[in-house]
VOGU-3710 file (C-alpha; in Angstrom, 3 decimals, decimal comma):
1> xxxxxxxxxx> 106,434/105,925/103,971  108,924/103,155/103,333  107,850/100,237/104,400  105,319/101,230/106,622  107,608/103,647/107,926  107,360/107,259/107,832  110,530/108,900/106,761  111,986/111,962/108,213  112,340/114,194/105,121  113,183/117,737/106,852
11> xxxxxxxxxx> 114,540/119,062/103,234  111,130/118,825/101,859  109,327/122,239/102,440  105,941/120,808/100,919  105,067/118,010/101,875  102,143/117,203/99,181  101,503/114,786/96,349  102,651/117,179/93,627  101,685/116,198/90,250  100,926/112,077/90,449
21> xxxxxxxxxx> 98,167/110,434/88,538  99,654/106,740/89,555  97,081/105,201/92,625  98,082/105,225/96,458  98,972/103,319/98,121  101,181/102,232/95,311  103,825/99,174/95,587  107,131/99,448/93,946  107,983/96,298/91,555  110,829/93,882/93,053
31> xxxxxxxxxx> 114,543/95,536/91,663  112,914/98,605/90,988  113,365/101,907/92,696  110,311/104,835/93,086  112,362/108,229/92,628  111,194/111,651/94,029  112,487/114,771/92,722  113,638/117,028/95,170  110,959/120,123/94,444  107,961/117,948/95,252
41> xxxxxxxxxx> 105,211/120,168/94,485  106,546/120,410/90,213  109,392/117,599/89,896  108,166/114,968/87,190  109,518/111,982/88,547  107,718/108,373/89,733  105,091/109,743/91,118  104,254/110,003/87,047  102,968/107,126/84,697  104,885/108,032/82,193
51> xxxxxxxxxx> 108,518/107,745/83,950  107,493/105,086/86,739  109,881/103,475/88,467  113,499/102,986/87,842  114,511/99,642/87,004  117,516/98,516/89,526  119,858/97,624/86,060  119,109/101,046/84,682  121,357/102,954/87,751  124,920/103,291/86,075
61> xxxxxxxxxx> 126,237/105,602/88,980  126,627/105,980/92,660  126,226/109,069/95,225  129,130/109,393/97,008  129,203/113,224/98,070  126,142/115,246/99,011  125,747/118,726/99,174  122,556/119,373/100,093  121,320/119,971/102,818  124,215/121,722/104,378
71> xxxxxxx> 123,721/120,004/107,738  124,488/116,875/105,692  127,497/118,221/103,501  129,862/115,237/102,763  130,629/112,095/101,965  127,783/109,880/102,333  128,315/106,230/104,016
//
């Protein structure tokens, strides 16, 4: 969910927790982004308290071009 909404995530094949020891529901600090790795069930990413979340100063680049998934191949708006 992102803001009380549930997102459509079709790319993710299992849809469970993974490895998290950080407590649900859990609110993402103001400038700060929570970052999902895209193999859910062993990606080490925010769902971890030792990475957290990203701070909005630490992001140096931009996505401009996705490749994955193919329906979605392209340059993203």
């Amino acid at each position: 969910y992102v803001d009380g909404k549930l997102q459509d995530e079709p790319y993710v094949s299992q849809k469970d927790k993974g490895s998290s020891d950080i407590e649900y529901p859990y609110k993402v600090p103001d400038n700060s982004f929570f970052v999902l790795g895209d193999n859910r069930s062993t990606s080490v990413d925010s769902r971890n308290s030792l990475i957290g979340c990203v701070e909005g100063e630490e992001i140096v680049g931009k996505v401009f071009f996705a490749v994955w998934p193919l329906y979605d191949f392209g340059f993203i708006h």
